[in-house]
DSSP file (Angstrom, degrees, kcal/mol; ACC not computed):
  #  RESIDUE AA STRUCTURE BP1 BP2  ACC     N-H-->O    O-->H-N    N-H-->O    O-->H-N    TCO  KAPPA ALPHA  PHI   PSI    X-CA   Y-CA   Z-CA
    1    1 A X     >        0   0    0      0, 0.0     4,-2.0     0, 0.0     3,-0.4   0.000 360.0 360.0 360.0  18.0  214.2  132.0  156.0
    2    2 A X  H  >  +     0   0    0      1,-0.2     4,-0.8     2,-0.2     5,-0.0   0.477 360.0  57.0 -93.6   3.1  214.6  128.3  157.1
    3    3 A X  H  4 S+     0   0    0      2,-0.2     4,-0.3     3,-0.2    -1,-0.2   0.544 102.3  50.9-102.9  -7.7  213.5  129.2  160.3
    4    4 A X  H  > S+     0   0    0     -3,-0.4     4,-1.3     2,-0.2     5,-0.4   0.866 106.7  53.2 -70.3 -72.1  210.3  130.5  159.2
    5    5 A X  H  X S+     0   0    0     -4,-2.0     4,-0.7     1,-0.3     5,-0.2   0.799 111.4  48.4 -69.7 -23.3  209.7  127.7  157.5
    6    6 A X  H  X S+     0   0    0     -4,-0.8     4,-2.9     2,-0.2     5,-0.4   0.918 104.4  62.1 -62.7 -39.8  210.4  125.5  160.8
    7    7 A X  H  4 S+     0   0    0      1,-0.3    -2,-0.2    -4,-0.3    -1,-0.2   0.795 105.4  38.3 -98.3   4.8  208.5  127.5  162.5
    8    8 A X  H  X S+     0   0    0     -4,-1.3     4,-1.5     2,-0.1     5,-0.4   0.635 113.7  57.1 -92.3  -1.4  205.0  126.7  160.4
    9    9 A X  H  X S+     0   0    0     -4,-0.7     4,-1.3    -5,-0.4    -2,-0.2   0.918 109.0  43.2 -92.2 -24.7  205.8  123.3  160.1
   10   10 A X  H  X S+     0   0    0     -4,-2.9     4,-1.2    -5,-0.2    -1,-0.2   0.790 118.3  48.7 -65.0 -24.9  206.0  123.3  163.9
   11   11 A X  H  > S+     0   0    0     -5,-0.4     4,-0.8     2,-0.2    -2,-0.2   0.742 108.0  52.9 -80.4 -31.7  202.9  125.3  163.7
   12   12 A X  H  X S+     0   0    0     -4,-1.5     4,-4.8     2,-0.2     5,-0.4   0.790 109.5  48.1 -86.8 -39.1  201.3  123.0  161.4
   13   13 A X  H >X S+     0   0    0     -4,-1.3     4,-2.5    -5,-0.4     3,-0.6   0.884 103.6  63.1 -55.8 -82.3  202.0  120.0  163.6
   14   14 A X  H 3X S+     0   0    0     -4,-1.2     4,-3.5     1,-0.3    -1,-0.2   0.621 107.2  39.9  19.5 -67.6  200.7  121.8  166.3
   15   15 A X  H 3X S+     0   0    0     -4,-0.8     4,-3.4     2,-0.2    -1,-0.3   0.866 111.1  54.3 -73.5 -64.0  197.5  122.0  164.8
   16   16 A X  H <X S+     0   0    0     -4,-4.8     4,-2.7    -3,-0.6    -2,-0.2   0.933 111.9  52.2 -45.3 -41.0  197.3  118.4  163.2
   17   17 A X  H >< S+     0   0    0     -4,-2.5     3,-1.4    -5,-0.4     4,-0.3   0.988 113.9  35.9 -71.0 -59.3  198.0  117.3  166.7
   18   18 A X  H >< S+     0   0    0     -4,-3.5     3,-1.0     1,-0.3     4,-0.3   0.804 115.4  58.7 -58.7 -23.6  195.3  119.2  168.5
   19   19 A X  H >X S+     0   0    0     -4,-3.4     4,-0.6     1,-0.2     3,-0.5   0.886 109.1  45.1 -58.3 -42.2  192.8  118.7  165.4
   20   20 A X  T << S+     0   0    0     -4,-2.7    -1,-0.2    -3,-1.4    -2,-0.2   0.176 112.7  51.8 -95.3  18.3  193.2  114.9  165.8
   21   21 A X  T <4 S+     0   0    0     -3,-1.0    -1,-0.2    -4,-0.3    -2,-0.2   0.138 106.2  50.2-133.6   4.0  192.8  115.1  169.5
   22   22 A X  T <> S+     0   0    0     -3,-0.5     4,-0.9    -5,-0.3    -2,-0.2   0.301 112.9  53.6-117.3 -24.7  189.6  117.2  169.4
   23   23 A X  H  X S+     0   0    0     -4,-0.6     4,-1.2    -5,-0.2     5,-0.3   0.942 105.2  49.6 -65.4 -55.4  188.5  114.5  167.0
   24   24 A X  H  4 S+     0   0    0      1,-0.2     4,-0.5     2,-0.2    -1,-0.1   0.653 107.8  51.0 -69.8 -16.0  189.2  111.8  169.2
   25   25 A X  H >> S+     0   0    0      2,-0.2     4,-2.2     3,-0.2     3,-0.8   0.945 113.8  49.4 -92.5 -52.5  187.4  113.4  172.1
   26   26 A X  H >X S+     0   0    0     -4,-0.9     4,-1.9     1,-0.3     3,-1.3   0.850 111.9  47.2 -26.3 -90.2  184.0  113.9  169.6
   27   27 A X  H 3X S+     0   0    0     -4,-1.2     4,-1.2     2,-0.4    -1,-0.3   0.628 113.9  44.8 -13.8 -50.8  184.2  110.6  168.5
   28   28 A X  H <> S+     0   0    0     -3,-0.8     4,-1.4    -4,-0.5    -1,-0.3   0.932 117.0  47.9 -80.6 -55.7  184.5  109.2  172.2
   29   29 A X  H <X S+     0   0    0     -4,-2.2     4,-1.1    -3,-1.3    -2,-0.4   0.657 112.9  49.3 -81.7 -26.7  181.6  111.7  173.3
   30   30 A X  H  X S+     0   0    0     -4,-1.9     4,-1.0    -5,-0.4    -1,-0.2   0.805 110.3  46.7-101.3 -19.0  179.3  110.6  170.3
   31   31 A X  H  < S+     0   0    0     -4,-1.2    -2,-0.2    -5,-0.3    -3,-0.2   0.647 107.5  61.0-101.1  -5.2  179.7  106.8  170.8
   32   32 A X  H  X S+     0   0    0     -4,-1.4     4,-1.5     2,-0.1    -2,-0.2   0.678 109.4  42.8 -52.8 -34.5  179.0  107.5  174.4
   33   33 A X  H  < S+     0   0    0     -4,-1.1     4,-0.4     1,-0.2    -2,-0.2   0.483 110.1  50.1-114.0  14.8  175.8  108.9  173.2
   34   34 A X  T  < S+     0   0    0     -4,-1.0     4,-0.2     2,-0.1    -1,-0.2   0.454 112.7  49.8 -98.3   5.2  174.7  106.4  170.7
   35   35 A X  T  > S+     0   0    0      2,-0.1     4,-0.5     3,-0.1     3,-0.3   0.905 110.8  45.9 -88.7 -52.5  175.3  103.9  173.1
   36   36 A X  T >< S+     0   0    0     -4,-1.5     3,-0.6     1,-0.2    -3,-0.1   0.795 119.3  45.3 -16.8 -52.7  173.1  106.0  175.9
   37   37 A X  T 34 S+     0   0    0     -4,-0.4    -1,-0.2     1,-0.2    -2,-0.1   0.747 115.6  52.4 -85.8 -34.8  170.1  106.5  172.9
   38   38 A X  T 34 S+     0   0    0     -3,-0.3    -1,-0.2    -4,-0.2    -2,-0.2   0.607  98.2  76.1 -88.1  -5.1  170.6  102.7  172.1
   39   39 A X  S << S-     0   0    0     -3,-0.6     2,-0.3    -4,-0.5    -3,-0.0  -0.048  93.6 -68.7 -89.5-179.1  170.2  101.3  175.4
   40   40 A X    >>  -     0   0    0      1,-0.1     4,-1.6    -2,-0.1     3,-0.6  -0.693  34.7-138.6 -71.2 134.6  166.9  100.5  177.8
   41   41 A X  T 34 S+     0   0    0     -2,-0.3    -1,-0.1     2,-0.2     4,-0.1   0.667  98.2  58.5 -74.4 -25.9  165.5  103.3  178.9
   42   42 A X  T 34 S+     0   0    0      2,-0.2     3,-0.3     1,-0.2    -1,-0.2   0.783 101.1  59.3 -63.7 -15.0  165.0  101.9  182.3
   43   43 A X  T X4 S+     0   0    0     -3,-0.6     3,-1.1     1,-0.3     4,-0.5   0.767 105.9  46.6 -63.0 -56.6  168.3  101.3  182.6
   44   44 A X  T 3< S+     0   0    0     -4,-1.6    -1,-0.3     1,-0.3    -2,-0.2   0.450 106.6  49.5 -94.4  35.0  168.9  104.3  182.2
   45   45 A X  T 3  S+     0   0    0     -3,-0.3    -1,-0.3    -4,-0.1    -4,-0.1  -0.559  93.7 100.9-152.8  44.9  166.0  106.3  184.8
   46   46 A X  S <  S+     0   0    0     -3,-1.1     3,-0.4     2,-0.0    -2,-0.1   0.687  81.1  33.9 -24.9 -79.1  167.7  103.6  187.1
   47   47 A X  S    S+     0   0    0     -4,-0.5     3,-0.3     1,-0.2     4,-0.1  -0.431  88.2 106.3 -93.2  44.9  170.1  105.9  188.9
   48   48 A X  S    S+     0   0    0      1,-0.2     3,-0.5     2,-0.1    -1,-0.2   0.826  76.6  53.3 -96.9 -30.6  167.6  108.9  188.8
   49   49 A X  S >  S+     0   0    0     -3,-0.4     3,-1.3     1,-0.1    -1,-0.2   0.165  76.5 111.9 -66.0  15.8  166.7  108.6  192.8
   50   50 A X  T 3  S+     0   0    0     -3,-0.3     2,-0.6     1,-0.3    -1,-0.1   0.931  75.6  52.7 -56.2 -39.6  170.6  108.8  193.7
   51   51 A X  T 3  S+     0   0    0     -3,-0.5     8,-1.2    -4,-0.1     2,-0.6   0.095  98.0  74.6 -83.9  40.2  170.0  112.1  195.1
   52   52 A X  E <  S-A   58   0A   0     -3,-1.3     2,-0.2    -2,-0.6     6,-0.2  -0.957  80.2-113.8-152.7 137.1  167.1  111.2  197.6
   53   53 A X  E >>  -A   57   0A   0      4,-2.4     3,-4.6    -2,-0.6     4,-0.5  -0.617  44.0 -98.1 -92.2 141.9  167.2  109.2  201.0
   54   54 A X  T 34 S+     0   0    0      1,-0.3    -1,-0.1    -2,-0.2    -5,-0.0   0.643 126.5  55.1 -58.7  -1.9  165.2  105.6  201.0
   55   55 A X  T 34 S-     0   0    0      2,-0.2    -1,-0.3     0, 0.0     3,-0.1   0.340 121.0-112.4-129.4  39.4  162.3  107.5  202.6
   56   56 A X  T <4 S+     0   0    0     -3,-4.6     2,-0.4     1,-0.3    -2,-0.2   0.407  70.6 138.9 101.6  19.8  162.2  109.8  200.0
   57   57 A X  E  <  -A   53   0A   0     -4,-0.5    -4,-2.4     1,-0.0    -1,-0.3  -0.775  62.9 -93.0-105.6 126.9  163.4  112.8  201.9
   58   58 A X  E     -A   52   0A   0     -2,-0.4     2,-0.3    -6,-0.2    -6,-0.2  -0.426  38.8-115.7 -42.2 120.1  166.0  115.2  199.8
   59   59 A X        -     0   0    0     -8,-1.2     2,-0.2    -2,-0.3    -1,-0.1  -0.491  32.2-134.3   3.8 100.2  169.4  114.4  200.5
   60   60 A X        -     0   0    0     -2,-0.3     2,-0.3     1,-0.1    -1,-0.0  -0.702  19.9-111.5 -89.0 136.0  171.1  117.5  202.3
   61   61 A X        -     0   0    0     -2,-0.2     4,-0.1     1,-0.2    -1,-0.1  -0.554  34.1-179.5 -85.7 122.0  174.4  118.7  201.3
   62   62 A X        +     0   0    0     -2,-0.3    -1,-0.2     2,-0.1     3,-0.1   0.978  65.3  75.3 -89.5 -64.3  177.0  117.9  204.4
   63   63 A X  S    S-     0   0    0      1,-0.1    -2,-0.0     0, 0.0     0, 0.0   0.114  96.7-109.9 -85.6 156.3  180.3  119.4  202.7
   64   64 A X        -     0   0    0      1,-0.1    -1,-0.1     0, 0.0     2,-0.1  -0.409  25.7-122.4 -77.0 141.5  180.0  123.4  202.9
   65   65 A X        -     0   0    0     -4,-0.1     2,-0.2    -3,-0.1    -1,-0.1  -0.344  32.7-104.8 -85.8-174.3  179.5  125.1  199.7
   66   66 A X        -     0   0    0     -2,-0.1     2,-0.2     1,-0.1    -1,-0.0  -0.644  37.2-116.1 -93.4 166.0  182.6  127.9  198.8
   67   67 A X        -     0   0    0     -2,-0.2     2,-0.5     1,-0.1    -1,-0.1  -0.710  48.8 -69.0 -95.8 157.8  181.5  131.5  199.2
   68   68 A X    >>  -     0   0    0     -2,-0.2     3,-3.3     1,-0.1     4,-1.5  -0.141  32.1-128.8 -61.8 109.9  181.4  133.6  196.2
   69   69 A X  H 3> S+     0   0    0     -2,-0.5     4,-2.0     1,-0.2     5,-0.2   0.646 106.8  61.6 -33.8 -22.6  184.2  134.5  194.4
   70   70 A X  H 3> S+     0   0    0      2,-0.2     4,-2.3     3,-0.2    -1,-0.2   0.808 103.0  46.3  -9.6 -69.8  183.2  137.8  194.5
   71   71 A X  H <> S+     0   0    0     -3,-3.3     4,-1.2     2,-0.2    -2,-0.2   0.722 111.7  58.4 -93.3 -41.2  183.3  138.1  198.2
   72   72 A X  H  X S+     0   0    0     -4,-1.5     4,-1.1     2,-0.2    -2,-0.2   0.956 105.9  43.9 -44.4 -70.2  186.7  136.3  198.0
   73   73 A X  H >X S+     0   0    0     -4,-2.0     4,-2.0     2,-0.3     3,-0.7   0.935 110.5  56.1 -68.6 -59.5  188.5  138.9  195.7
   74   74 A X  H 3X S+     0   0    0     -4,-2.3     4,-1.5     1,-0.2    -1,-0.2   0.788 107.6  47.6 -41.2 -29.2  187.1  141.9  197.7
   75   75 A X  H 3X S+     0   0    0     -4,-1.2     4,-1.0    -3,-0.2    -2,-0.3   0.908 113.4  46.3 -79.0 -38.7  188.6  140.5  201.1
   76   76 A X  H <X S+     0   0    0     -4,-1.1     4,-2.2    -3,-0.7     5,-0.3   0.995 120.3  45.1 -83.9 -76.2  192.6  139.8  199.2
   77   77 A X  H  X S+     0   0    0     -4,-2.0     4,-1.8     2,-0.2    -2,-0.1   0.827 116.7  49.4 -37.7 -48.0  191.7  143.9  197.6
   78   78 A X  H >< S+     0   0    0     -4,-1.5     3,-3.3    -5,-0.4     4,-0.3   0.699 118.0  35.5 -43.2-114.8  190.7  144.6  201.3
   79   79 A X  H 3X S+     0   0    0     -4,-1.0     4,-2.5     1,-0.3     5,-0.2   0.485 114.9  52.5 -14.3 -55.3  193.6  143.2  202.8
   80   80 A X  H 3X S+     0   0    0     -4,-2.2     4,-1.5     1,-0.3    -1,-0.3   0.665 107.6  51.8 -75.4 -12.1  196.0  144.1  200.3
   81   81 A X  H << S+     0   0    0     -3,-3.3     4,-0.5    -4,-1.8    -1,-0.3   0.743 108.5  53.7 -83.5 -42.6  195.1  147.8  200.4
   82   82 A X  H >> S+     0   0    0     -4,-0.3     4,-2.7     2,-0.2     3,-1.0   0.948 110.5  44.0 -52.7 -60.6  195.4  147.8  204.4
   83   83 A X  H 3X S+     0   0    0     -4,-2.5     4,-2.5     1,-0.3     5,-0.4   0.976 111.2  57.4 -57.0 -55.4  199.1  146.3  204.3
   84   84 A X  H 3< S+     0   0    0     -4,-1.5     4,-0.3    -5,-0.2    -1,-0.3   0.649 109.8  44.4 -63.4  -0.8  199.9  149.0  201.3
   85   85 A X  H <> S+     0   0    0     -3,-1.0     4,-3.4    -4,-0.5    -1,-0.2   0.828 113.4  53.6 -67.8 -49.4  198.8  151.8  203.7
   86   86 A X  H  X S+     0   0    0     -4,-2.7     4,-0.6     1,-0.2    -2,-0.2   0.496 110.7  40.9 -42.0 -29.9  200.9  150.1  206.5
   87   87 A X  H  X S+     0   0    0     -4,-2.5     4,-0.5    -5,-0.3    -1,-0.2   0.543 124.8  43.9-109.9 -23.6  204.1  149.9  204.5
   88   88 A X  H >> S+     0   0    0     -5,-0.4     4,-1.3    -4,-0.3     3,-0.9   0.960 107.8  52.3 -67.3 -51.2  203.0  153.7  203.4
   89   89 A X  H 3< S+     0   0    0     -4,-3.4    -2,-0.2     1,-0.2    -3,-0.2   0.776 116.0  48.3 -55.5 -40.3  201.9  154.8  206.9
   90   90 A X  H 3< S+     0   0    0     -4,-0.6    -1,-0.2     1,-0.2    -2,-0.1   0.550 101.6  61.1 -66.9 -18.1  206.0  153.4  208.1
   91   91 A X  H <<        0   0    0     -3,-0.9    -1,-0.2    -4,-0.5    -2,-0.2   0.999 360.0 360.0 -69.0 -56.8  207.9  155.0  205.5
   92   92 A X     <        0   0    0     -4,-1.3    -1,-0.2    -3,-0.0    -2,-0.2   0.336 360.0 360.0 -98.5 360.0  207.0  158.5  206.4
């Protein structure tokens, strides 16, 4: 049974580790946002125009958005349904 018992204490590590690394991220994410809460507020409604051209006209997205995965997976089924017909349609 000593291998059992290795294998919760490897399990237990495990655990500590990712528990004190899910701490650390909290902890990092919550004194990011008392420092945010604790600041000027103009400071921070600074950068709130980023998205907006100096004469106030939206800012158009140049890089292409992706098409929907969706649409994606049905074209690889497509496709992959053609070839297995193709490799059926040559055996015979």
């Amino acid at each position: 049974m000593e291998w059992w018992d290795s294998v919760l204490e490897t399990g237990g590590e495990l655990w500590d580790s990712a528990l004190e690394t899910g701490e650390e991220i909290f902890n990092a994410k919550a004194e990011q946002e008392v420092k945010k809460a604790e600041s000027d507020p103009d400071e921070q409604r600074k950068n709130n125009n980023d998205y907006q051209q100096p004469n106030g006209e939206p800012v158009t997205q140049i890089v292409p958005t992706l098409p929907d995965m969706k649409w994606v997976m049905y074209g690889v089924g497509a496709v992959l349904v053609v070839v297995l017909l193709v490799m059926l349609a040559t055996r015979s």
